[in-house]
Jmol script that loads the backbone (N, CA, C; Angstrom):
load data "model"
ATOM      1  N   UNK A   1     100.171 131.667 112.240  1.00  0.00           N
ATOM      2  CA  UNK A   1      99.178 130.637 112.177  1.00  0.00           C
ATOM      3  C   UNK A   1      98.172 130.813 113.321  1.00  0.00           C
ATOM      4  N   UNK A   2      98.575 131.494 114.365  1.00  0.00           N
ATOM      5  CA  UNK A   2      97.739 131.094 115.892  1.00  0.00           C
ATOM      6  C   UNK A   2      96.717 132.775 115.204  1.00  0.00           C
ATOM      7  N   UNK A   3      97.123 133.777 114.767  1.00  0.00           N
ATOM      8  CA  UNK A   3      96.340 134.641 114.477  1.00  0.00           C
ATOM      9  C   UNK A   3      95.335 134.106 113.580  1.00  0.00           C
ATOM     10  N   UNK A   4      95.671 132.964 112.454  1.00  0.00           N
ATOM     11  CA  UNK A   4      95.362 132.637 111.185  1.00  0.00           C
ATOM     12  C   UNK A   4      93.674 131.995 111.696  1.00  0.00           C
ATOM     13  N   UNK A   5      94.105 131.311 112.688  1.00  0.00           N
ATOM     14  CA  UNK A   5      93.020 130.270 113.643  1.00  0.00           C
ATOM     15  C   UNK A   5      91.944 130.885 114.599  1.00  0.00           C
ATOM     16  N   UNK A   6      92.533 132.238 114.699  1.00  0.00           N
ATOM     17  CA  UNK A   6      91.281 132.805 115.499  1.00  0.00           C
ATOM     18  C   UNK A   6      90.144 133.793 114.245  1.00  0.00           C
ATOM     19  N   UNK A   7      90.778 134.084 113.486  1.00  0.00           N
ATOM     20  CA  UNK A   7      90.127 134.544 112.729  1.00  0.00           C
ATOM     21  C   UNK A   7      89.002 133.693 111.680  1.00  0.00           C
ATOM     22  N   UNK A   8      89.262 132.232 112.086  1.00  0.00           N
ATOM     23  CA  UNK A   8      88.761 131.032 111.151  1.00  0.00           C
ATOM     24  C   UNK A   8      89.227 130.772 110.017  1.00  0.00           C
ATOM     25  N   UNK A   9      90.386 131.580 109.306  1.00  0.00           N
ATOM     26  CA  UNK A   9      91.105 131.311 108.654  1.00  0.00           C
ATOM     27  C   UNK A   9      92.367 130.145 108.210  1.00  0.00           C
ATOM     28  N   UNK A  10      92.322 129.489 108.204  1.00  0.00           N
ATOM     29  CA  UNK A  10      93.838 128.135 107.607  1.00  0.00           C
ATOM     30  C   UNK A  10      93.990 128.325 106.101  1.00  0.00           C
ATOM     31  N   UNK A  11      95.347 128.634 106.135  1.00  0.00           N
ATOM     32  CA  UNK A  11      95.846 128.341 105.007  1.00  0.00           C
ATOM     33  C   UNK A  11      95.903 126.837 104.383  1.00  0.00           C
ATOM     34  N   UNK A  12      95.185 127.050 103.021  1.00  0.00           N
ATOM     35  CA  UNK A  12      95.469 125.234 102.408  1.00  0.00           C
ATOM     36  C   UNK A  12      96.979 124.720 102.288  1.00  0.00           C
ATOM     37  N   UNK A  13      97.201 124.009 102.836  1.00  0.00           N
ATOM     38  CA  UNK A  13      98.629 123.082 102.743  1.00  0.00           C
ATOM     39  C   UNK A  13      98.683 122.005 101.714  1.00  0.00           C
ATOM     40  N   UNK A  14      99.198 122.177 100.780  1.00  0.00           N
ATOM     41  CA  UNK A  14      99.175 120.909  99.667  1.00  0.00           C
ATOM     42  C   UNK A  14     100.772 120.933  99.765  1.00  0.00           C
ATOM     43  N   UNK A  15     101.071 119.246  99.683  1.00  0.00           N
ATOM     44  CA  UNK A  15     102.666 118.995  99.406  1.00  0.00           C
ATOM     45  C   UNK A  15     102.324 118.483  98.073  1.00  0.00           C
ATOM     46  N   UNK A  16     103.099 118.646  97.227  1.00  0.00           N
ATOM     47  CA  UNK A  16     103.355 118.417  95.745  1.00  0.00           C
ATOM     48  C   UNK A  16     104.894 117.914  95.078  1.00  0.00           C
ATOM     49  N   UNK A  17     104.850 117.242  94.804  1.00  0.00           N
ATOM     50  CA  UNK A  17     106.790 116.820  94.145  1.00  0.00           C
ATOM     51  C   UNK A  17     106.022 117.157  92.523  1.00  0.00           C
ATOM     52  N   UNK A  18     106.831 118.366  92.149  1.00  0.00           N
ATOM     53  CA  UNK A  18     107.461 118.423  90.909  1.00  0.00           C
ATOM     54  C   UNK A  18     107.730 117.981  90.206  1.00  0.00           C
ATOM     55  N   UNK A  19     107.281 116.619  89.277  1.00  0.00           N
ATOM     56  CA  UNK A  19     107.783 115.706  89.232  1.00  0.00           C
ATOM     57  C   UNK A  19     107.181 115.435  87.688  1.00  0.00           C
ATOM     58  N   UNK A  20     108.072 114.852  86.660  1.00  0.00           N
ATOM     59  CA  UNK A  20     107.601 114.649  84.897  1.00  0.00           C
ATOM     60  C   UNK A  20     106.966 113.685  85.592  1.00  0.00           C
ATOM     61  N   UNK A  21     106.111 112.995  84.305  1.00  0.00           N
ATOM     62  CA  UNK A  21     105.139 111.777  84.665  1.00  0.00           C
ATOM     63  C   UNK A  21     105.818 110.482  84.751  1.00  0.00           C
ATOM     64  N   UNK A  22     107.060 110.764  83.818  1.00  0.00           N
ATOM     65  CA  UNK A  22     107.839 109.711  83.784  1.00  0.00           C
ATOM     66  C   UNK A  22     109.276 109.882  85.222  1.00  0.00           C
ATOM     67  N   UNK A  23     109.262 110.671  85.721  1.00  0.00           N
ATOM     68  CA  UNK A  23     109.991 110.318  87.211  1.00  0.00           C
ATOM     69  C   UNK A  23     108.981 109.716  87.828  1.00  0.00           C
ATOM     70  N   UNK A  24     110.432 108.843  88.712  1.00  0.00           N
ATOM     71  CA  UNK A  24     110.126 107.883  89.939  1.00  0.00           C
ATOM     72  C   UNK A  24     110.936 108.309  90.901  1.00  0.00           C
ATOM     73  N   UNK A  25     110.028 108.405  92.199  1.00  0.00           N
ATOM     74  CA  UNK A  25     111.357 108.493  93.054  1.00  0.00           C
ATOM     75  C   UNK A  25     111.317 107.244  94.382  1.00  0.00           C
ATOM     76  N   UNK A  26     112.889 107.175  94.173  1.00  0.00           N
ATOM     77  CA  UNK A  26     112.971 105.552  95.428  1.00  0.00           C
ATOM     78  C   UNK A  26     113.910 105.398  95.991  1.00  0.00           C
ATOM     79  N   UNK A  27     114.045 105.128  96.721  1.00  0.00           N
ATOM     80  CA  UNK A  27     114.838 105.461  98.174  1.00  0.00           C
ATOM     81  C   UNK A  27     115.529 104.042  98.537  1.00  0.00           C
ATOM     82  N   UNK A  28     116.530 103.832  99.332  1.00  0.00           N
ATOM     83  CA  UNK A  28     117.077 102.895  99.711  1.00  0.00           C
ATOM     84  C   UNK A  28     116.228 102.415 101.008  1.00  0.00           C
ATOM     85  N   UNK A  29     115.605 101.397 100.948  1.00  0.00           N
ATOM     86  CA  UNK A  29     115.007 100.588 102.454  1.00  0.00           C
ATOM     87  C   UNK A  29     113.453 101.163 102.001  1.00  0.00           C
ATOM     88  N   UNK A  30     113.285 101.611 101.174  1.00  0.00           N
ATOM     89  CA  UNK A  30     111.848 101.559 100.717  1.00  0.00           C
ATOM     90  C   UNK A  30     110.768 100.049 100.032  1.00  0.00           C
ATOM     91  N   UNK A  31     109.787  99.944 100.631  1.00  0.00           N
ATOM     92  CA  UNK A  31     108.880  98.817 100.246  1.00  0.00           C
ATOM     93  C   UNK A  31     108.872  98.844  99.086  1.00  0.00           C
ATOM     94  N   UNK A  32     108.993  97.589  98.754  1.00  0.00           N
ATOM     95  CA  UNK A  32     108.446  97.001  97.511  1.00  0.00           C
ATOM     96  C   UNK A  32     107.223  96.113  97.114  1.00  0.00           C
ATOM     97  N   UNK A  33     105.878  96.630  97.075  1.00  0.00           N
ATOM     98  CA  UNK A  33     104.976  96.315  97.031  1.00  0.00           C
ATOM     99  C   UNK A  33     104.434  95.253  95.331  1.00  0.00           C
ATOM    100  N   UNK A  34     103.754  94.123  95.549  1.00  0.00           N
ATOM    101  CA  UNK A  34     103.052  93.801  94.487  1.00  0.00           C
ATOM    102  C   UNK A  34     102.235  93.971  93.998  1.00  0.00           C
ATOM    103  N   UNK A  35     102.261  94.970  93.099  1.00  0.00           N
ATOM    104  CA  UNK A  35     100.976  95.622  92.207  1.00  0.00           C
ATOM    105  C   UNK A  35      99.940  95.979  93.056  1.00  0.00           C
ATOM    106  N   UNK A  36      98.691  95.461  93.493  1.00  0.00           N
ATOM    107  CA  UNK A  36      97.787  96.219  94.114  1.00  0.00           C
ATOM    108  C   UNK A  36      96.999  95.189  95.491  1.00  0.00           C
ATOM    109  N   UNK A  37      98.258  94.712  95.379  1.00  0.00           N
ATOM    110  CA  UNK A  37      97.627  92.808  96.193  1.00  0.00           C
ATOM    111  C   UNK A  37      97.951  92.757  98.045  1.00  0.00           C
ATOM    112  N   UNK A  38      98.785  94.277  97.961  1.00  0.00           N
ATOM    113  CA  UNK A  38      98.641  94.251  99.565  1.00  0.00           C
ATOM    114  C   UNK A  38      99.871  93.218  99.673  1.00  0.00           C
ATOM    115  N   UNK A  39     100.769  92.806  98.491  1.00  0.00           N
ATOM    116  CA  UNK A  39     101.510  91.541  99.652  1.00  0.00           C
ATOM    117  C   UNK A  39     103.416  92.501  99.161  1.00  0.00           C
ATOM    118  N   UNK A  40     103.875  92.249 100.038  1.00  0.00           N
ATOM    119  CA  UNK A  40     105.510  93.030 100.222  1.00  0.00           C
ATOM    120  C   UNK A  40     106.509  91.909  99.088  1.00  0.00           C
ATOM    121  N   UNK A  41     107.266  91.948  97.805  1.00  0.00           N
ATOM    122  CA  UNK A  41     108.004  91.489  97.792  1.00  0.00           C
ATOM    123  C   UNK A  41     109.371  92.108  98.654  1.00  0.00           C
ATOM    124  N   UNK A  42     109.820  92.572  98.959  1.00  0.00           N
ATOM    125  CA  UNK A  42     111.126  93.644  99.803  1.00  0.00           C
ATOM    126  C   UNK A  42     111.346  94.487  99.976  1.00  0.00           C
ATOM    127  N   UNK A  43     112.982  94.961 100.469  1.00  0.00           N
ATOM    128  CA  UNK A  43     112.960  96.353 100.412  1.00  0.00           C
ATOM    129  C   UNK A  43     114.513  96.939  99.833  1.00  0.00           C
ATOM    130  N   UNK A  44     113.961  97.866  99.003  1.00  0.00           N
ATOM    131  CA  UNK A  44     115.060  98.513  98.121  1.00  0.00           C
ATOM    132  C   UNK A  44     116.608  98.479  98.587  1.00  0.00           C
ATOM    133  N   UNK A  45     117.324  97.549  97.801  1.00  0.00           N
ATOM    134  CA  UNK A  45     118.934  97.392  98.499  1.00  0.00           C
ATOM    135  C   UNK A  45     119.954  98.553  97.859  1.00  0.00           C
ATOM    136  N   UNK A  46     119.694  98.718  96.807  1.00  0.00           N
ATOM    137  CA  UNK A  46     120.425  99.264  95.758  1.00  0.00           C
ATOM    138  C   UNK A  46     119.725  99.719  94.408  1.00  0.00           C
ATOM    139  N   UNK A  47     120.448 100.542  93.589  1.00  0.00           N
ATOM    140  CA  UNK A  47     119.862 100.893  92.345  1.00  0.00           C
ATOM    141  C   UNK A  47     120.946 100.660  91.207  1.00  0.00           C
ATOM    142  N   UNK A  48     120.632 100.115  90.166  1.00  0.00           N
ATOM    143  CA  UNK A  48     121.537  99.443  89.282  1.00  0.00           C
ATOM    144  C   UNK A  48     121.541 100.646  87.982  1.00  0.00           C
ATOM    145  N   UNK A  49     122.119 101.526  87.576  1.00  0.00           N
ATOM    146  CA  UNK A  49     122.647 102.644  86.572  1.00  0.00           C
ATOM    147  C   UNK A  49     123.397 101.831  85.202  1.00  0.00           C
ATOM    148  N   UNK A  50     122.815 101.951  83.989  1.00  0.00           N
ATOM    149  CA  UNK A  50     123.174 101.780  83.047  1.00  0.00           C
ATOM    150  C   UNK A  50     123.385 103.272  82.345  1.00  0.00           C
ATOM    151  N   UNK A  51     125.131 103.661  82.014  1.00  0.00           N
ATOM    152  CA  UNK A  51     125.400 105.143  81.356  1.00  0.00           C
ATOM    153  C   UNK A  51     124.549 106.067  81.619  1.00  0.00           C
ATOM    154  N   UNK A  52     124.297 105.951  83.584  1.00  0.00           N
ATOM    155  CA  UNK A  52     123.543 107.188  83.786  1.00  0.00           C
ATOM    156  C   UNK A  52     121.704 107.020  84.182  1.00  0.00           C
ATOM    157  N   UNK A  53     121.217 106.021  83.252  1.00  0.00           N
ATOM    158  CA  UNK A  53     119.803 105.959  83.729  1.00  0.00           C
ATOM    159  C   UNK A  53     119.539 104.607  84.899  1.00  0.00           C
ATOM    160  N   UNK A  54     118.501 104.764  85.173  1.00  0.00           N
ATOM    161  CA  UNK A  54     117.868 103.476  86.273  1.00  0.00           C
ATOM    162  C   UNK A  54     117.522 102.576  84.921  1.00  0.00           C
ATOM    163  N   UNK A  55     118.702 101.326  85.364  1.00  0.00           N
ATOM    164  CA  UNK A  55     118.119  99.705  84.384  1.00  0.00           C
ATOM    165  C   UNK A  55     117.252  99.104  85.273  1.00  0.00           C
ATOM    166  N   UNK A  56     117.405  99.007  86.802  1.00  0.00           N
ATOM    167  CA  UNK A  56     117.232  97.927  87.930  1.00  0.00           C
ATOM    168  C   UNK A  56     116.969  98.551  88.969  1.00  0.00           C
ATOM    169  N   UNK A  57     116.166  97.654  90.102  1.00  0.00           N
ATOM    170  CA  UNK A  57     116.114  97.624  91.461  1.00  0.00           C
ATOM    171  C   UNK A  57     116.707  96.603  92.050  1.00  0.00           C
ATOM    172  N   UNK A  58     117.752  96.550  92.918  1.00  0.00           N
ATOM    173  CA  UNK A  58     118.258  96.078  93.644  1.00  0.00           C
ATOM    174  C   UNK A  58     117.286  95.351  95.031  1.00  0.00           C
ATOM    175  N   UNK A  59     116.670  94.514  94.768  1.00  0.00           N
ATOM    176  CA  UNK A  59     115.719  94.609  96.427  1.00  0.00           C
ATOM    177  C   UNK A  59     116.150  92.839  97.623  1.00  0.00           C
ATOM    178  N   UNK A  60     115.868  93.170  98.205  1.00  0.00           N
ATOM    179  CA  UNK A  60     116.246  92.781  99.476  1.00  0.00           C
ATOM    180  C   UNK A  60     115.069  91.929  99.543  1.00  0.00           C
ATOM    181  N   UNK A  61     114.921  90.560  99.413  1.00  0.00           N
ATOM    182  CA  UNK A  61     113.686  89.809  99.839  1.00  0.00           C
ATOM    183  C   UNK A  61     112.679  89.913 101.085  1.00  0.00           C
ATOM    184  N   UNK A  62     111.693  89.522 100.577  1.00  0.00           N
ATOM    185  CA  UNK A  62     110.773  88.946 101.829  1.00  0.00           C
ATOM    186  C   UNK A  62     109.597  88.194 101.376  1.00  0.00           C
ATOM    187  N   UNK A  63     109.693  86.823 101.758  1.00  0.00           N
ATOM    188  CA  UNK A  63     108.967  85.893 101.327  1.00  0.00           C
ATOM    189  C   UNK A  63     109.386  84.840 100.001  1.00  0.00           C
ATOM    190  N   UNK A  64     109.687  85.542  99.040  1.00  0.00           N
ATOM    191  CA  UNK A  64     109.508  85.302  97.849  1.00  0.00           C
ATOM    192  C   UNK A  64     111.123  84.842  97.267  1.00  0.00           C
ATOM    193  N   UNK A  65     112.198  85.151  97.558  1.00  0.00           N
ATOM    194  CA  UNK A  65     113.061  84.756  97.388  1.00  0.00           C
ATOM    195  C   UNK A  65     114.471  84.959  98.685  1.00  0.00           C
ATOM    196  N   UNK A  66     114.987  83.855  98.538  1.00  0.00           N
ATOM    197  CA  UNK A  66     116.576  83.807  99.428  1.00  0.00           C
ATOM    198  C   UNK A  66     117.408  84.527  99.320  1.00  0.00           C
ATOM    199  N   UNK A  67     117.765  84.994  98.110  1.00  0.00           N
ATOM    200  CA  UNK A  67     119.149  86.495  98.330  1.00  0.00           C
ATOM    201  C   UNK A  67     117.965  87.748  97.390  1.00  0.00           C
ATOM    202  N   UNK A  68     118.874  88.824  97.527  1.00  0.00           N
ATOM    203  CA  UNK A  68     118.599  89.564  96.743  1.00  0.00           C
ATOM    204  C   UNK A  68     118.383  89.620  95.211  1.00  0.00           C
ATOM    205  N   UNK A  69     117.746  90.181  94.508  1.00  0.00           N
ATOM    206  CA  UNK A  69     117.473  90.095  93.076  1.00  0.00           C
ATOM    207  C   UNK A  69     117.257  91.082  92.798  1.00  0.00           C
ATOM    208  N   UNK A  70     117.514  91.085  91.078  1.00  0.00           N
ATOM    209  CA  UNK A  70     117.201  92.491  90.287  1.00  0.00           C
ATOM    210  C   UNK A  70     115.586  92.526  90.164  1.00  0.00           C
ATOM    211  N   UNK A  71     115.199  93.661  89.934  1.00  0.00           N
ATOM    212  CA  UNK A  71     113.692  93.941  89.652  1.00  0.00           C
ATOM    213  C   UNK A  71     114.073  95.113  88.445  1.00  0.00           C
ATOM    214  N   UNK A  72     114.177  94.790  87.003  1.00  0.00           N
ATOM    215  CA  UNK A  72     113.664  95.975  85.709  1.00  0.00           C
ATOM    216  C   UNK A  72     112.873  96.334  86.269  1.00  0.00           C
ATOM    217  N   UNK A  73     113.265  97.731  84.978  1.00  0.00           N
ATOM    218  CA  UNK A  73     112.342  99.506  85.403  1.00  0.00           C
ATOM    219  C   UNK A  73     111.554  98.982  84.949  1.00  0.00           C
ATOM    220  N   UNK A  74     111.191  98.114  83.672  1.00  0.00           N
ATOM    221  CA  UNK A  74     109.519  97.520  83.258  1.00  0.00           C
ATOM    222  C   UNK A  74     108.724  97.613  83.950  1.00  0.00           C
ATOM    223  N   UNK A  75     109.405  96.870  84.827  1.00  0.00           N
ATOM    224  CA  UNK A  75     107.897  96.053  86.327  1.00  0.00           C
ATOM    225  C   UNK A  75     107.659  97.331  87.209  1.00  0.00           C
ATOM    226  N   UNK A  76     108.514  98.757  87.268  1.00  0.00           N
ATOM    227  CA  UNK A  76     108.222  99.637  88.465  1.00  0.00           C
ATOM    228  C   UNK A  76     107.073 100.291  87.993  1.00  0.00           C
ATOM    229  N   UNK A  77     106.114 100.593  88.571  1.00  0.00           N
ATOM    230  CA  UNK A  77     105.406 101.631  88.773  1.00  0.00           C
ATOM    231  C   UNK A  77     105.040 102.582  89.554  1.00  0.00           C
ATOM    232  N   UNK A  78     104.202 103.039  90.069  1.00  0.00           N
ATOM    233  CA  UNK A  78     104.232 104.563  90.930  1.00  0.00           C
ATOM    234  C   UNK A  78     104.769 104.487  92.717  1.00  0.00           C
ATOM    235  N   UNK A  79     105.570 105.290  92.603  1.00  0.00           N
ATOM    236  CA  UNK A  79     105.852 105.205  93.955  1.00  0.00           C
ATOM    237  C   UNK A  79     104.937 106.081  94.878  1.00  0.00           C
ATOM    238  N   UNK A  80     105.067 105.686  96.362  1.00  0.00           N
ATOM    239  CA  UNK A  80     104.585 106.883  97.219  1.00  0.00           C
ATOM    240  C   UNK A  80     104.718 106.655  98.553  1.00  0.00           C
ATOM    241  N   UNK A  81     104.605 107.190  99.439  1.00  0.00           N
ATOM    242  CA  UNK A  81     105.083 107.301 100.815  1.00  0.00           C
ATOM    243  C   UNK A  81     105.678 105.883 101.647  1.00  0.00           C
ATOM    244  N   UNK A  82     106.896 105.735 100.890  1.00  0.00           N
ATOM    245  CA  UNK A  82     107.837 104.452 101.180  1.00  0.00           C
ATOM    246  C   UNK A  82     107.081 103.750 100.967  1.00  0.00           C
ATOM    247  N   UNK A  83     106.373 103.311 100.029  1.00  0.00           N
ATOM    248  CA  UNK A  83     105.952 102.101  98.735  1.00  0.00           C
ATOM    249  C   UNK A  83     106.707 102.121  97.655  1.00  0.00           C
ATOM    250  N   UNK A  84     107.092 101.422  96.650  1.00  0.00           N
ATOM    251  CA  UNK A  84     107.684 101.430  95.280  1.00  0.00           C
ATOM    252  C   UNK A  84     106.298 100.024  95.003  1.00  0.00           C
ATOM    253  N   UNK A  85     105.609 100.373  93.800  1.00  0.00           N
ATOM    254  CA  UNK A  85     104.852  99.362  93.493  1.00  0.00           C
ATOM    255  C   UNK A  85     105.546  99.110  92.107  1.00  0.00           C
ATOM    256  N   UNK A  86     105.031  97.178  91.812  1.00  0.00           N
ATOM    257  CA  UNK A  86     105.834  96.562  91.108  1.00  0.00           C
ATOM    258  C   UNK A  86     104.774  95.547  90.355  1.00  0.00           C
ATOM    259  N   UNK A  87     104.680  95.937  89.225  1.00  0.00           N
ATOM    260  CA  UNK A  87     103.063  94.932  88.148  1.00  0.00           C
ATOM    261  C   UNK A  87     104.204  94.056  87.439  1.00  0.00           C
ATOM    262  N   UNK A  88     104.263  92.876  88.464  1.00  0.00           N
ATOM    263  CA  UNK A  88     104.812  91.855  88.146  1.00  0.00           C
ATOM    264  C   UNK A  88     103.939  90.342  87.892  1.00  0.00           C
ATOM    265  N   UNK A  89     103.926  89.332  87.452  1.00  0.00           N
ATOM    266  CA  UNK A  89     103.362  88.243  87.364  1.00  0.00           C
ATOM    267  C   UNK A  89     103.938  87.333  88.505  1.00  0.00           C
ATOM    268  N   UNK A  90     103.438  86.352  88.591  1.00  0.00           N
ATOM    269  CA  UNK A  90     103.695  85.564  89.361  1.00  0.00           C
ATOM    270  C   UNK A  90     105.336  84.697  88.482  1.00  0.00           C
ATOM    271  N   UNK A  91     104.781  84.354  86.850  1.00  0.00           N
ATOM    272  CA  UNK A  91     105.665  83.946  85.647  1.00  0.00           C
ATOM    273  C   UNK A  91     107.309  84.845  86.129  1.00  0.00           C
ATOM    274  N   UNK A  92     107.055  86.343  86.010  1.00  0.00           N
ATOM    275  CA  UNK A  92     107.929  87.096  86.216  1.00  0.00           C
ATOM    276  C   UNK A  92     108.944  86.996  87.097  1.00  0.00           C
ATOM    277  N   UNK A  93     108.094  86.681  87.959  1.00  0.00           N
ATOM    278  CA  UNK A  93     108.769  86.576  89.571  1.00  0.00           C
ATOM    279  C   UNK A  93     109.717  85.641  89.577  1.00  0.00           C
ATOM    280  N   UNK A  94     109.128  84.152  89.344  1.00  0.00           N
ATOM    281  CA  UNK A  94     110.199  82.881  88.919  1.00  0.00           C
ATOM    282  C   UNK A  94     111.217  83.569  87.642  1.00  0.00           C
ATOM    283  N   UNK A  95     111.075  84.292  87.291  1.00  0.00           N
ATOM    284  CA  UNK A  95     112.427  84.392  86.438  1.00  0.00           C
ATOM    285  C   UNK A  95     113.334  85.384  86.750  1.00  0.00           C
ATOM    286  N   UNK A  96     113.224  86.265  87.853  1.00  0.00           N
ATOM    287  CA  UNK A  96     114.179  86.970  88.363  1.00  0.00           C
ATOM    288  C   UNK A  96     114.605  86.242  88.942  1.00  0.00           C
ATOM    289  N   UNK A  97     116.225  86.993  88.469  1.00  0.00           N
ATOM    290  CA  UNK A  97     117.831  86.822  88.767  1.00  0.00           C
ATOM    291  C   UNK A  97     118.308  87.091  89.966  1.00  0.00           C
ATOM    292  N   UNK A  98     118.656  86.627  91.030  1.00  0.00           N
ATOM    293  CA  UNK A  98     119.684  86.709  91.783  1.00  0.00           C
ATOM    294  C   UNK A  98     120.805  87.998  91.507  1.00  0.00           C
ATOM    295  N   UNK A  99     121.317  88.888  92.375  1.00  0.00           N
ATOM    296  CA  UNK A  99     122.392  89.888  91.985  1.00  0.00           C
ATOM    297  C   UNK A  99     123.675  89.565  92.866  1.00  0.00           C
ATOM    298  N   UNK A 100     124.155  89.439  92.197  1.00  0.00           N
ATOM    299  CA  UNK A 100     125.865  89.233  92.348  1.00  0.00           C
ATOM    300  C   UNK A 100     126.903  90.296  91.801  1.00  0.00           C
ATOM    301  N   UNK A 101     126.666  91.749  92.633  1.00  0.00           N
ATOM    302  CA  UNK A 101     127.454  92.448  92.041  1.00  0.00           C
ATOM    303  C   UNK A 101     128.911  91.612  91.936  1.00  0.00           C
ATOM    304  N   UNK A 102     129.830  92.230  90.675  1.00  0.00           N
ATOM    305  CA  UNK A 102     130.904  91.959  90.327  1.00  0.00           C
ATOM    306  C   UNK A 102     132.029  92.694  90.585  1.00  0.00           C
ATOM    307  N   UNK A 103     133.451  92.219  91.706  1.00  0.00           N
ATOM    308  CA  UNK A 103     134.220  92.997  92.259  1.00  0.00           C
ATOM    309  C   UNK A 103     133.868  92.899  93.449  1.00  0.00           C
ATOM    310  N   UNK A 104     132.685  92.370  94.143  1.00  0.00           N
ATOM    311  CA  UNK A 104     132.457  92.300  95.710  1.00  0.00           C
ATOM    312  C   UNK A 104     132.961  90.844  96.044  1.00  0.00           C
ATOM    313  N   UNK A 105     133.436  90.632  96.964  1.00  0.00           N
ATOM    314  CA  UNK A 105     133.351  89.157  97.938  1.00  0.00           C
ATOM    315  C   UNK A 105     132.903  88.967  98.964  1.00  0.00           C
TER     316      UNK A 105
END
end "model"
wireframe off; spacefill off
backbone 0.3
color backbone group
């Protein structure tokens, strides 16, 4: 690189994820953003697997509700540098569930 720089030369650096249009990728303790509004519902607690695929987000409040709740794959949309964004309604919001995994105390 230090040869690359005297010569006025840089190599272009692009990072790229590989990724179908339909992958998501999301991380545990990652933001959970509301649609495009700048405001945080939480942050990723868990991921809920139905025979293998993502049914749910597990997220961790802030603001908006007292325990944790599920968030459907419906509402996810594009992730990116520890964001998970979420095109939810306000309607929506009041009707998410509380999670109570089953077998914990």
């Amino acid at each position: 690189m230090a040869q690359g720089a005297q010569t006025g030369y840089a190599p272009r650096l692009v990072e790229e994820a590989h990724k179908r249009l339909d992958e998501i990728e999301i991380c545990r303790g990652e933001n959970v953003m509301l649609g495009r509004s700048g405001k945080k519902l939480g942050t990723v607690r868990d991921l809920v697997l139905d025979e293998g695929e993502l049914a749910a987000v597990v997220i961790h409040p802030e603001g908006f509700f007292k325990e944790d709740v599920l968030l459907q794959i419906r509402f996810l949309g594009r992730s990116d540098d520890l964001a998970l964004f979420a095109h939810i309604t306000e309607a929506d919001i009041a009707r998410l569930q509380p999670f109570h995994p089953s077998g914990t105390a």
